[in-house]
C-alpha atoms as a printed R data frame, in Angstrom:
    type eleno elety resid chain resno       x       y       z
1   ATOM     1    CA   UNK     A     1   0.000   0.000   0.000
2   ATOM     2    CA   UNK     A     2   1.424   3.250  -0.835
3   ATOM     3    CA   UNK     A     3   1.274   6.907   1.274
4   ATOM     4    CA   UNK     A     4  -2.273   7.796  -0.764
5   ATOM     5    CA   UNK     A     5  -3.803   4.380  -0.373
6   ATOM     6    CA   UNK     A     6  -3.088   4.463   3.088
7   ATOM     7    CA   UNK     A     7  -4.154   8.366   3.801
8   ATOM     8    CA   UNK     A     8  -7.343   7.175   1.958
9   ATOM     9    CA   UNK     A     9  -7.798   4.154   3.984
10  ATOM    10    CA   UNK     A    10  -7.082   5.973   7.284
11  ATOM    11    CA   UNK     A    11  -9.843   8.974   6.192
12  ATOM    12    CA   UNK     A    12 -12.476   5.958   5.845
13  ATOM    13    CA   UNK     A    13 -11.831   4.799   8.853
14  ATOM    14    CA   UNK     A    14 -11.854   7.940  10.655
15  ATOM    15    CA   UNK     A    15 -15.177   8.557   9.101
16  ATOM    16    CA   UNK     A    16 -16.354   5.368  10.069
17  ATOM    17    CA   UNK     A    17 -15.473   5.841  13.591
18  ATOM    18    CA   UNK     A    18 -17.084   9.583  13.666
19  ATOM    19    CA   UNK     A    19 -20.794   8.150  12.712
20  ATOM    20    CA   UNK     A    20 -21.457   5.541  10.811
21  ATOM    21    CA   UNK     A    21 -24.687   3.501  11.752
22  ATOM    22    CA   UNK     A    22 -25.884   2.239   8.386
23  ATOM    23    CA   UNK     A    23 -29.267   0.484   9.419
24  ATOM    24    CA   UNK     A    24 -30.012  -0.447   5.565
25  ATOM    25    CA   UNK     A    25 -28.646  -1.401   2.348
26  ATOM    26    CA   UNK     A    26 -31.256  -2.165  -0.834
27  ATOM    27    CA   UNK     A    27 -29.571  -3.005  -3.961
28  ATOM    28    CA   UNK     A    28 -31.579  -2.658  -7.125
29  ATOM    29    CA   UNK     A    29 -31.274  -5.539  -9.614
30  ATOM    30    CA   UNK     A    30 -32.803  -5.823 -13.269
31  ATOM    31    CA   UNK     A    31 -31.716  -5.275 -17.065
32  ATOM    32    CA   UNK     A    32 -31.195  -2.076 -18.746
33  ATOM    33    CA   UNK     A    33 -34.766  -0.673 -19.178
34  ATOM    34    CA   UNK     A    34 -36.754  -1.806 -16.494
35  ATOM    35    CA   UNK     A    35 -37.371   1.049 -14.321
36  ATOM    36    CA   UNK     A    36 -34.309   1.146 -11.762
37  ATOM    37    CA   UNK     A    37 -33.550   4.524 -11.891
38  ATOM    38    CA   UNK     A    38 -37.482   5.839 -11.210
39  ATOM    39    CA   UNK     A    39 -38.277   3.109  -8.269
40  ATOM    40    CA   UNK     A    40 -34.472   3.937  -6.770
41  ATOM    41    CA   UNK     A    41 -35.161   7.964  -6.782
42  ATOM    42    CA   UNK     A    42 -38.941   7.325  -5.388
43  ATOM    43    CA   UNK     A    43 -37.457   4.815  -2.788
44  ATOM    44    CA   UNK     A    44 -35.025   6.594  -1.620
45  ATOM    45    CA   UNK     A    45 -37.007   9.406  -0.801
46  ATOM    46    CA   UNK     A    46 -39.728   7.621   1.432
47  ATOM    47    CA   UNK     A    47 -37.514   5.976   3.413
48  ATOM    48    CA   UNK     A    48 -34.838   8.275   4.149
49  ATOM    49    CA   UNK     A    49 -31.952   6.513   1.642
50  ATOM    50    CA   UNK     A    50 -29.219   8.170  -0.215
51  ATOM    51    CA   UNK     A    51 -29.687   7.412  -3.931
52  ATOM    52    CA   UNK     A    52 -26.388   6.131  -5.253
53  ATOM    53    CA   UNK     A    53 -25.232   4.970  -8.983
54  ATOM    54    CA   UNK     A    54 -22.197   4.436  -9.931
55  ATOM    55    CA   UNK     A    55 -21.991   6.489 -12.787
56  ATOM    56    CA   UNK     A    56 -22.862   9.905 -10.575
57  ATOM    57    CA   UNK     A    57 -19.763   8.530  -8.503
58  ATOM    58    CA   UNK     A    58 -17.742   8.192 -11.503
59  ATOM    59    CA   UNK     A    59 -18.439  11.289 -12.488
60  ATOM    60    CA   UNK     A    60 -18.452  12.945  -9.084
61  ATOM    61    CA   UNK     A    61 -14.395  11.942  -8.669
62  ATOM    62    CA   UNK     A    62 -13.850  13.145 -12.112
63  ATOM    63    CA   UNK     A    63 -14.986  16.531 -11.140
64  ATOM    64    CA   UNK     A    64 -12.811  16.730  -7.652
65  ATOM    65    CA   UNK     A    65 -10.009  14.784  -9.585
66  ATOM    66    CA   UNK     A    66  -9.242  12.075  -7.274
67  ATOM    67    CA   UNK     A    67  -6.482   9.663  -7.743
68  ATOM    68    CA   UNK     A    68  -9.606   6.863  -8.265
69  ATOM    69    CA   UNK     A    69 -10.666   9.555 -11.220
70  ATOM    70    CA   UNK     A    70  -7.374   9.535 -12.601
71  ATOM    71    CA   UNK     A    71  -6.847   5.661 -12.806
72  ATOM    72    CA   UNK     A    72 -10.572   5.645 -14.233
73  ATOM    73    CA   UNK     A    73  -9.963   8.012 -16.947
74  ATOM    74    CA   UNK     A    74  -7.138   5.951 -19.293
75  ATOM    75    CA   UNK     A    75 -10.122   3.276 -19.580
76  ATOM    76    CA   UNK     A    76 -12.841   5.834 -19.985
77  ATOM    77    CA   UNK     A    77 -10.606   7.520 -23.296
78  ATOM    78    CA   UNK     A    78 -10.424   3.597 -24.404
79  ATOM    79    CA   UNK     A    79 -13.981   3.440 -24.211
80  ATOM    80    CA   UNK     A    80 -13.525   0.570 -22.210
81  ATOM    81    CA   UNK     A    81 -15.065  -0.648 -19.072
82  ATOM    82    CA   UNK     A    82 -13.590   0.984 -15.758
83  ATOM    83    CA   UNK     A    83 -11.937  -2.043 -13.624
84  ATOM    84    CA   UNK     A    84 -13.517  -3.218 -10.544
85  ATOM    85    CA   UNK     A    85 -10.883  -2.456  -8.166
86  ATOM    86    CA   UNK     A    86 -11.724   1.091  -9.077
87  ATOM    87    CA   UNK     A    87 -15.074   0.912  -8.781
88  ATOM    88    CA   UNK     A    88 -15.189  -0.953  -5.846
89  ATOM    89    CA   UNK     A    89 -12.989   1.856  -4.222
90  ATOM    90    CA   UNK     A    90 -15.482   4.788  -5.084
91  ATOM    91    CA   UNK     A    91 -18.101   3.016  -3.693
92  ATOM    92    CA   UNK     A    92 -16.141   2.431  -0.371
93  ATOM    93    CA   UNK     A    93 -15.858   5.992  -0.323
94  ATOM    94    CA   UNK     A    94 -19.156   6.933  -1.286
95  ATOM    95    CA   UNK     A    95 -20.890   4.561   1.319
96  ATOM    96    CA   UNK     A    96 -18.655   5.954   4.127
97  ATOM    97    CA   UNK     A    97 -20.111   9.465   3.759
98  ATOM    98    CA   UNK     A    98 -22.052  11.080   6.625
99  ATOM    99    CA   UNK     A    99 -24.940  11.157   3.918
100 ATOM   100    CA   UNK     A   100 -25.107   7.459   3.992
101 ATOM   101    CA   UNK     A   101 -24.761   6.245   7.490
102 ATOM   102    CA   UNK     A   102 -28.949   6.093   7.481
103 ATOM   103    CA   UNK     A   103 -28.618   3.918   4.948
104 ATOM   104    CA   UNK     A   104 -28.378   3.920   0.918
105 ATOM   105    CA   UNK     A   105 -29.864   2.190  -2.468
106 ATOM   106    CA   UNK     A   106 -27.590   0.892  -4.952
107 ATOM   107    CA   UNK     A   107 -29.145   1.570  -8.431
108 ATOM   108    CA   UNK     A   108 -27.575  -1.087 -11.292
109 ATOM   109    CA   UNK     A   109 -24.391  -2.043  -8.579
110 ATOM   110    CA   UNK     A   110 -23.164  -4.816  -8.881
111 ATOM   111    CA   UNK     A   111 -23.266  -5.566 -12.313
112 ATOM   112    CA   UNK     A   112 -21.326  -8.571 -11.938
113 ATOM   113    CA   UNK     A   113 -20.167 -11.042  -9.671
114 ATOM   114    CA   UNK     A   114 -17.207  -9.689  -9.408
115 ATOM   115    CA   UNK     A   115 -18.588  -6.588  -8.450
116 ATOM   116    CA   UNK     A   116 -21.260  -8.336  -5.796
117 ATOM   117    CA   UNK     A   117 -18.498 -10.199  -3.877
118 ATOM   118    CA   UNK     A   118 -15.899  -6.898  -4.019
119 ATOM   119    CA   UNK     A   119 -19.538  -5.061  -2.621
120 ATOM   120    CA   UNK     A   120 -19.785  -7.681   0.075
121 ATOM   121    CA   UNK     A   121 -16.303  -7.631   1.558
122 ATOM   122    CA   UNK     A   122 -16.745  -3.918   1.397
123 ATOM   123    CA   UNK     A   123 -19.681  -4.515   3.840
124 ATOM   124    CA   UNK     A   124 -18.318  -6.986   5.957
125 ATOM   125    CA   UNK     A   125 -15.557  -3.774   7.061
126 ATOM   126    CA   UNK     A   126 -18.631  -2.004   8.680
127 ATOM   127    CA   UNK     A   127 -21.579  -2.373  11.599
128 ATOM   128    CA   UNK     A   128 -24.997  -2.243   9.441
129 ATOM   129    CA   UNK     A   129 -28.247  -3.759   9.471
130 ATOM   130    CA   UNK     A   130 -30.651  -5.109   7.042
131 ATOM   131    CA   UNK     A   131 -29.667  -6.030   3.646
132 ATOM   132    CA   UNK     A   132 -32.465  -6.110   0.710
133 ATOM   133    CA   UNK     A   133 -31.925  -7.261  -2.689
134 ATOM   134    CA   UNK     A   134 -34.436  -6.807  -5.382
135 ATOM   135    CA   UNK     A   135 -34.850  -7.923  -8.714
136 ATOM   136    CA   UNK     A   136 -36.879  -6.008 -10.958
137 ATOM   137    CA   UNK     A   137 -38.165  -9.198 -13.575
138 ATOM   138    CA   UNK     A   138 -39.210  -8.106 -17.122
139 ATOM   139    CA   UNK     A   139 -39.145 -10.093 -20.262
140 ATOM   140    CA   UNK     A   140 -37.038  -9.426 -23.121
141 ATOM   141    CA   UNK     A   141 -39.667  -8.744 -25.538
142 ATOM   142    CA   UNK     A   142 -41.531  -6.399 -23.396
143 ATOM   143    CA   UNK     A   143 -38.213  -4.587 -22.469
144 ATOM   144    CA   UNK     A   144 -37.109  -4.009 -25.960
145 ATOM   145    CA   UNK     A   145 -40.811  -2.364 -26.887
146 ATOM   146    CA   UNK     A   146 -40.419  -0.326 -23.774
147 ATOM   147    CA   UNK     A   147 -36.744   0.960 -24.818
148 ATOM   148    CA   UNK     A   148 -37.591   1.816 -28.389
149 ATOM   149    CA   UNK     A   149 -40.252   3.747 -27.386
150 ATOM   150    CA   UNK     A   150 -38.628   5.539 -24.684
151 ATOM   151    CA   UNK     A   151 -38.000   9.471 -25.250
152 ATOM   152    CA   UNK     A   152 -36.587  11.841 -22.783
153 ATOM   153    CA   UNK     A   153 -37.246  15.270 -22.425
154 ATOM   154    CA   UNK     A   154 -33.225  17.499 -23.760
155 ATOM   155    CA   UNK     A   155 -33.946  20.197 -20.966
156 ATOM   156    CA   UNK     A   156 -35.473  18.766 -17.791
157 ATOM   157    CA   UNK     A   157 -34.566  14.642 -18.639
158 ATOM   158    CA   UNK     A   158 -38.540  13.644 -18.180
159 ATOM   159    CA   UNK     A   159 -38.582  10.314 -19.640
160 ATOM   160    CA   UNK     A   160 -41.638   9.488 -22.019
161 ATOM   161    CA   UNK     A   161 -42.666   5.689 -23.495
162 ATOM   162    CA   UNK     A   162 -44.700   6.634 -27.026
163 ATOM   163    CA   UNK     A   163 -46.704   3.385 -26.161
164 ATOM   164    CA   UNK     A   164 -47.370   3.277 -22.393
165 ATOM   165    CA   UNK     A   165 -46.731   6.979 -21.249
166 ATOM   166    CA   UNK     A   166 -46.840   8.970 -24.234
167 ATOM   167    CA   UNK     A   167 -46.429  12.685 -23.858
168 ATOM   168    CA   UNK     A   168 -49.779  14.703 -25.093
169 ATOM   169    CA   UNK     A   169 -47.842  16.229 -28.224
170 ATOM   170    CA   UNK     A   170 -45.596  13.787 -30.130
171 ATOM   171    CA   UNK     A   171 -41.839  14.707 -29.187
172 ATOM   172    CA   UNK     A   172 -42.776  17.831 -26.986
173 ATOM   173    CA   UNK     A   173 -42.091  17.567 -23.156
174 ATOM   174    CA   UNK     A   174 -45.663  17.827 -21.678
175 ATOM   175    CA   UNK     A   175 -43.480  19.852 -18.444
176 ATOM   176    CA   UNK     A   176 -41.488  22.413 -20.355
177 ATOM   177    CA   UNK     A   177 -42.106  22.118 -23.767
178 ATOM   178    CA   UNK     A   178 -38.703  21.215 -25.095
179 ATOM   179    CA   UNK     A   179 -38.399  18.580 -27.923
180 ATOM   180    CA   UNK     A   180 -38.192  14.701 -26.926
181 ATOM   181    CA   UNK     A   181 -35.233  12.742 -28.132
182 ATOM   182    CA   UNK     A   182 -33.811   8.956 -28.466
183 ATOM   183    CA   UNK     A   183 -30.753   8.239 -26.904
184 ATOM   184    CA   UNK     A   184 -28.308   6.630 -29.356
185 ATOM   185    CA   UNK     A   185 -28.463   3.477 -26.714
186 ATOM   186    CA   UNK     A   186 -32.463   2.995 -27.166
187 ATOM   187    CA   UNK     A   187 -31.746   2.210 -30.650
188 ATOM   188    CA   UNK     A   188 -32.919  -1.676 -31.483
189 ATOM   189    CA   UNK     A   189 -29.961  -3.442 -32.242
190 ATOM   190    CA   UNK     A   190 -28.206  -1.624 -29.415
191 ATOM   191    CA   UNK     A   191 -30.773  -2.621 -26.781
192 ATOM   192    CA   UNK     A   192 -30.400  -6.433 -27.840
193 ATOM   193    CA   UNK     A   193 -26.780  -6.206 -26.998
194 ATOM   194    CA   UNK     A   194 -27.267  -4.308 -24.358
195 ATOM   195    CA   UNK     A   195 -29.824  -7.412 -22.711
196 ATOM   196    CA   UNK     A   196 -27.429 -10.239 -24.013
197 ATOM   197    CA   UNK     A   197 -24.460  -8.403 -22.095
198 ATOM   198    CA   UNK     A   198 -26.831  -8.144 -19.379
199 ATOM   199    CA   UNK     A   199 -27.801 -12.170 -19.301
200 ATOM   200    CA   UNK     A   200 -24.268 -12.600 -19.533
201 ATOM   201    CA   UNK     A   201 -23.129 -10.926 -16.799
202 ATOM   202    CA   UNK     A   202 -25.321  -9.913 -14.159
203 ATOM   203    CA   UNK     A   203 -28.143 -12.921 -14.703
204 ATOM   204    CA   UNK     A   204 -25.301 -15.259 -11.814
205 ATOM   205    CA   UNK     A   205 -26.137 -11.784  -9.400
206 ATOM   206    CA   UNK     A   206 -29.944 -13.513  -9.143
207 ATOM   207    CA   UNK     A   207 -28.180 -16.963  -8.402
208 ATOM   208    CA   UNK     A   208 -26.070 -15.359  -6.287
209 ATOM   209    CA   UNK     A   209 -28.264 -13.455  -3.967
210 ATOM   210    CA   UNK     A   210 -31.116 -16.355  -3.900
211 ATOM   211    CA   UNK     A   211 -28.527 -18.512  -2.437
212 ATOM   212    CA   UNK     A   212 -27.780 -16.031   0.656
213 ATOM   213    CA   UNK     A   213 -31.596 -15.440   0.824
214 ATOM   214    CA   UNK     A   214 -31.678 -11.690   0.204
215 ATOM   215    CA   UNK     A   215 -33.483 -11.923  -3.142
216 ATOM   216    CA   UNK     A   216 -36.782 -10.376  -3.481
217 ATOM   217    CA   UNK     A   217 -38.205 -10.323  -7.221
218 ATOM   218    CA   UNK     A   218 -40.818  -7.623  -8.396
219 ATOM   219    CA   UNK     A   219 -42.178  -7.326 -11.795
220 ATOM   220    CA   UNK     A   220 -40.605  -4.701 -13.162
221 ATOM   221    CA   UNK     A   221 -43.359  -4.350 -16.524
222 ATOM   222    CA   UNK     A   222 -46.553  -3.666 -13.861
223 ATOM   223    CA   UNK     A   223 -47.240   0.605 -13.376
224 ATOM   224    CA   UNK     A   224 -44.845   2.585 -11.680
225 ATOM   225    CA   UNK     A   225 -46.652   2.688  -8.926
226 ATOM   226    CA   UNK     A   226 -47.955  -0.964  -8.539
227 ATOM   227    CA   UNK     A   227 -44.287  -1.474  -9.372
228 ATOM   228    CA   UNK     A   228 -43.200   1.021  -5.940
229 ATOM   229    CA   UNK     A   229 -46.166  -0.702  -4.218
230 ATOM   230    CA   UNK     A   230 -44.819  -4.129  -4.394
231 ATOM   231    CA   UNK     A   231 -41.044  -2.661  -3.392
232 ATOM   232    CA   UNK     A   232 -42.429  -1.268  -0.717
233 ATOM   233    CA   UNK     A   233 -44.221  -4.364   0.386
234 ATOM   234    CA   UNK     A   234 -40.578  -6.190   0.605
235 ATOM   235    CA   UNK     A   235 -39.210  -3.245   2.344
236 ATOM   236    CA   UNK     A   236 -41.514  -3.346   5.161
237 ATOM   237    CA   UNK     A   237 -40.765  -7.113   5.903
238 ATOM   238    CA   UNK     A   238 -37.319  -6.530   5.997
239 ATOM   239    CA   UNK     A   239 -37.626  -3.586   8.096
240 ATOM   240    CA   UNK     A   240 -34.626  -3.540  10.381
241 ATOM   241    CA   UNK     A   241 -36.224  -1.263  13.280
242 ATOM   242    CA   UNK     A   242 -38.741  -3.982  13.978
């Protein structure tokens, strides 16, 4: 371990020792698509969670230019996938926040397994209480209709489906009027690479979690809100102050 990784370690720890009391962690599982983002943010909010992704981490270190950010950005310029060493490390640091020590929701983390046991070790550093996996289930063909369709708003990022939640003028944003747009990802042939990668990958997180018996699946194609209903169902159970 060199003099950063050490001052880094030793500013976790110090932080841990100040107040960390982490009574929940809810990780979010499903394919690109099926929601995780809008049940995360609506989540996090009733039950007093920090909302974390890594991407908003990734670009969070970027912007204070942390040694994590610089060993991210070589791979980044490749277009290539960041490591999980370096992932893993700016979630450690994210979790150990004073923001967090209520507890936090993962949003699409882990994506692999990989990722889920570097997550778990992570965990095993730290006093918390109730972990609550859940696994938003939708079926291919339903997700790829849902994807195509999905347009989101250039200005305020409202996300539109033309068949399920379609806005009331084609391509304007019902909130601000500002045109609608596809992202280059929703495209067809992307999304079906985008849910092969996904079986490849992250389908062993399901295995994974079942066997520990934290896995709690949802279907992910219902309404938003039957879809926050049934989250919030789990949630309850698993309710670590009862």
């Amino acid at each position: 371990m060199n003099g950063l990784e050490f001052h880094q370690q030793r500013s976790v720890q110090e932080r841990l020792r100040t107040y960390w009391n982490c009574a929940r962690l809810v990780i979010l599982l499903g394919p690109p698509g099926a929601g995780k983002g809008t049940q995360a943010r609506r989540i996090a909010g009733q039950y007093g969670l920090r909302h974390l992704s890594t991407g908003d981490m990734l670009r969070d270190n970027i912007h204070r230019d942390t040694e994590l950010a610089r060993k991210a950005q070589p791979f980044i310029n490749r277009g290539e996938l960041v490591p999980d060493d370096i992932v893993l490390g700016m979630v450690q640091d994210r979790i150990t926040q004073s923001d967090c020590a209520s507890g936090f929701i993962l949003d699409g983390f882990p994506r692999t397994l990989p990722q889920a046991q570097g997550l778990e070790r992570i965990c095993r550093l730290y006093p918390s209480g109730t972990t609550t996996v859940l696994n938003m289930a939708v079926r291919p063909d339903l997700l790829l209709r849902r994807l195509v369709n999905r347009r989101i708003c250039k200005v305020c990022g409202h996300i539109y489906n033309l068949v399920d939640r379609p806005p009331i003028r084609r391509d304007i944003c019902d909130a601000d009027g500002s045109e609608l747009m596809q992202r280059p990802d929703d495209a067809e042939a992307v999304i079906r690479e985008r849910i092969q990668t996904y079986e490849r990958h992250s389908r062993p997180l399901v295995d994974y979690y079942s066997a520990q018996g934290l896995l709690h699946e949802v279907q992910g194609m219902d309404e938003p809100d039957t879809v926050t209903a049934s989250i919030k169902k789990v949630l309850d159970r698993d309710d670590p102050s009862k």
